[in-house]
C-alpha positions as CSV (number, residue, x, y, z in Angstrom):
1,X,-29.4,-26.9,-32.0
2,X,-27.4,-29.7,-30.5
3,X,-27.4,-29.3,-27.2
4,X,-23.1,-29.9,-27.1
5,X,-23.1,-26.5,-28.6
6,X,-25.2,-24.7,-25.8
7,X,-23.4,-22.4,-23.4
8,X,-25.2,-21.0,-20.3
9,X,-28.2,-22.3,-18.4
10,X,-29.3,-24.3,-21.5
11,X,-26.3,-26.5,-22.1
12,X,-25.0,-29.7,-20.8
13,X,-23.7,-29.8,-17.3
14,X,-19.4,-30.9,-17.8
15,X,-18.5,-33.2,-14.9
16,X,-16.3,-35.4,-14.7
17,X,-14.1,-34.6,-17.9
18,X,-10.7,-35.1,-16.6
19,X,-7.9,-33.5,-19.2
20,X,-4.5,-35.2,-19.4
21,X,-2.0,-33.7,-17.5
22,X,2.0,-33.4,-18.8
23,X,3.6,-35.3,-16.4
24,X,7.0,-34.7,-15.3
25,X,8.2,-38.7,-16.0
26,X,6.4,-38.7,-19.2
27,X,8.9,-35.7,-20.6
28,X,11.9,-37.4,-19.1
29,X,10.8,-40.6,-20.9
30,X,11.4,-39.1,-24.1
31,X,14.4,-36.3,-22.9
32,X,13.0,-33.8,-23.2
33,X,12.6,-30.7,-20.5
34,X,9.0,-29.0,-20.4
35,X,8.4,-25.8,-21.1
36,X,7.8,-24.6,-17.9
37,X,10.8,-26.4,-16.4
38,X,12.9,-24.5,-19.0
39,X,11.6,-20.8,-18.6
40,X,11.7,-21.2,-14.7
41,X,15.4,-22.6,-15.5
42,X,16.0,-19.2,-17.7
43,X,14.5,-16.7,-15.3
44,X,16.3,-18.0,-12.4
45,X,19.3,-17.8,-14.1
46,X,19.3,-14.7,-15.9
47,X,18.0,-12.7,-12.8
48,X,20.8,-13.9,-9.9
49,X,24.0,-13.5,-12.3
50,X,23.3,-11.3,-15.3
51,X,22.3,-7.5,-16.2
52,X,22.0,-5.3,-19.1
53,X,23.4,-1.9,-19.9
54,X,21.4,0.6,-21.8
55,X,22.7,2.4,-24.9
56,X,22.8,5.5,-22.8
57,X,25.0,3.5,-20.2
58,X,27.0,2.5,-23.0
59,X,27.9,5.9,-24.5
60,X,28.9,7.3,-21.2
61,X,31.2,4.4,-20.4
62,X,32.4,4.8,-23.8
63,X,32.6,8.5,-23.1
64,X,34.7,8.5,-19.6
65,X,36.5,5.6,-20.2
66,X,35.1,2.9,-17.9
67,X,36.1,-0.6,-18.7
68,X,33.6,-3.1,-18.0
69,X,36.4,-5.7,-16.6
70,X,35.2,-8.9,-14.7
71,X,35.9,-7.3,-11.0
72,X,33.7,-4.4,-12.2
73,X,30.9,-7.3,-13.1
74,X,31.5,-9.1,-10.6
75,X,30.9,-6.1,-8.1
76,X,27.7,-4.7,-10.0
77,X,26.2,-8.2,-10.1
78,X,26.7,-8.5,-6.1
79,X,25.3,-5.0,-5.7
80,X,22.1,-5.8,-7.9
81,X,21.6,-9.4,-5.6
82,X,22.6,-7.4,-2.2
83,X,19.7,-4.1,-3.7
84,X,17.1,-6.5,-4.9
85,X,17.2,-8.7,-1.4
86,X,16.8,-5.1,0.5
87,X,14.2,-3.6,-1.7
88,X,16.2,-1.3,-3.8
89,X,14.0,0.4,-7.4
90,X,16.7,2.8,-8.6
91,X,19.7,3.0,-7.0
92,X,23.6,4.5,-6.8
93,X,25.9,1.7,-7.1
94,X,29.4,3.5,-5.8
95,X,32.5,1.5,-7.3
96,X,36.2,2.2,-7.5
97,X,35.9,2.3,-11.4
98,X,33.1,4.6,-11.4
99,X,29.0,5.4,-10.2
100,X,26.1,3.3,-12.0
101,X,22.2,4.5,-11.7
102,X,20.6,1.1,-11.9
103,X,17.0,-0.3,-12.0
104,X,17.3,-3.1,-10.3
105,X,13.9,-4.5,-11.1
106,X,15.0,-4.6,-14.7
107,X,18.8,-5.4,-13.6
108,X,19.5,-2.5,-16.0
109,X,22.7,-0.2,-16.0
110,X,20.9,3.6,-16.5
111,X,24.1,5.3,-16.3
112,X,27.1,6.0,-15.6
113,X,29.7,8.7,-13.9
114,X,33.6,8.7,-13.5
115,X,34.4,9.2,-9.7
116,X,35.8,12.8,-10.8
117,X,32.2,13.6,-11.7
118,X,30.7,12.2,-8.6
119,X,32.3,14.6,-6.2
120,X,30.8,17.8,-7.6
121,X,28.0,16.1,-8.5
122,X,23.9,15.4,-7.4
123,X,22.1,12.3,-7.9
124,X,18.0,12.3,-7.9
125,X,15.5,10.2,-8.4
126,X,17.1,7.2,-6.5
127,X,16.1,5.6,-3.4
128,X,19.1,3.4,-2.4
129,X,23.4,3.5,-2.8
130,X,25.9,0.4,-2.7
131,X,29.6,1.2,-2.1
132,X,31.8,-1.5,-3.7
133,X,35.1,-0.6,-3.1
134,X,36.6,-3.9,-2.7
């Protein structure tokens, strides 16, 4: 058997193999952005400014009327940053407009309440709340 093809105590001992390496000026040489510097670029992005809203999030604003205008956005995106910087799972973001359940790992809307529906009602299986009235 040739002895390139052994693995374990019988094969050849690799030293010394060097692999070429992707370096950063060699990618900009030709314009073009590595992998890893675009998927770091698309993480970082997506996480600090955007979130999703789940189907069941989306009937209920549908439901109670709840317009997703850009001072609402703005306010749930500052409440996921502020929650995710403090520790927060699931939370209770509190807004004039209405109350979100939110992961905040997964920078997901749950669902959502009108403020009528908040004052006679309970919230479980959160560990956190954000009041953005402002």
């Amino acid at each position: 058997m040739d002895p390139r093809l052994m693995i374990g105590p019988n094969g050849p001992q690799l030293s010394g193999i060097m692999l070429p390496k992707a370096t950063s000026s060699n990618s900009s040489q030709h314009g073009v952005a590595s992998f890893g510097d675009l998927f770091q670029k698309a993480v970082k992005g997506s996480e600090s400014s955007q979130f999703r809203i789940s189907s069941h999030a989306q009937k209920r604003l549908t439901e109670r009327n709840i317009a997703m205008n850009s001072e609402l956005e703005g306010s749930l995106k500052q409440a996921f940053s502020e929650l995710e910087a403090k520790g927060g799972k699931d939370s209770l973001v509190v807004t004039k407009e209405g109350a979100f359940v939110v992961n905040v790992p997964s920078r997901t809307i749950v669902t959502a309440m009108g403020i009528d529906e908040m004052r006679s009602g309970i919230v479980t299986n959160i560990d956190s709340v954000s009041m953005k009235y402002g």
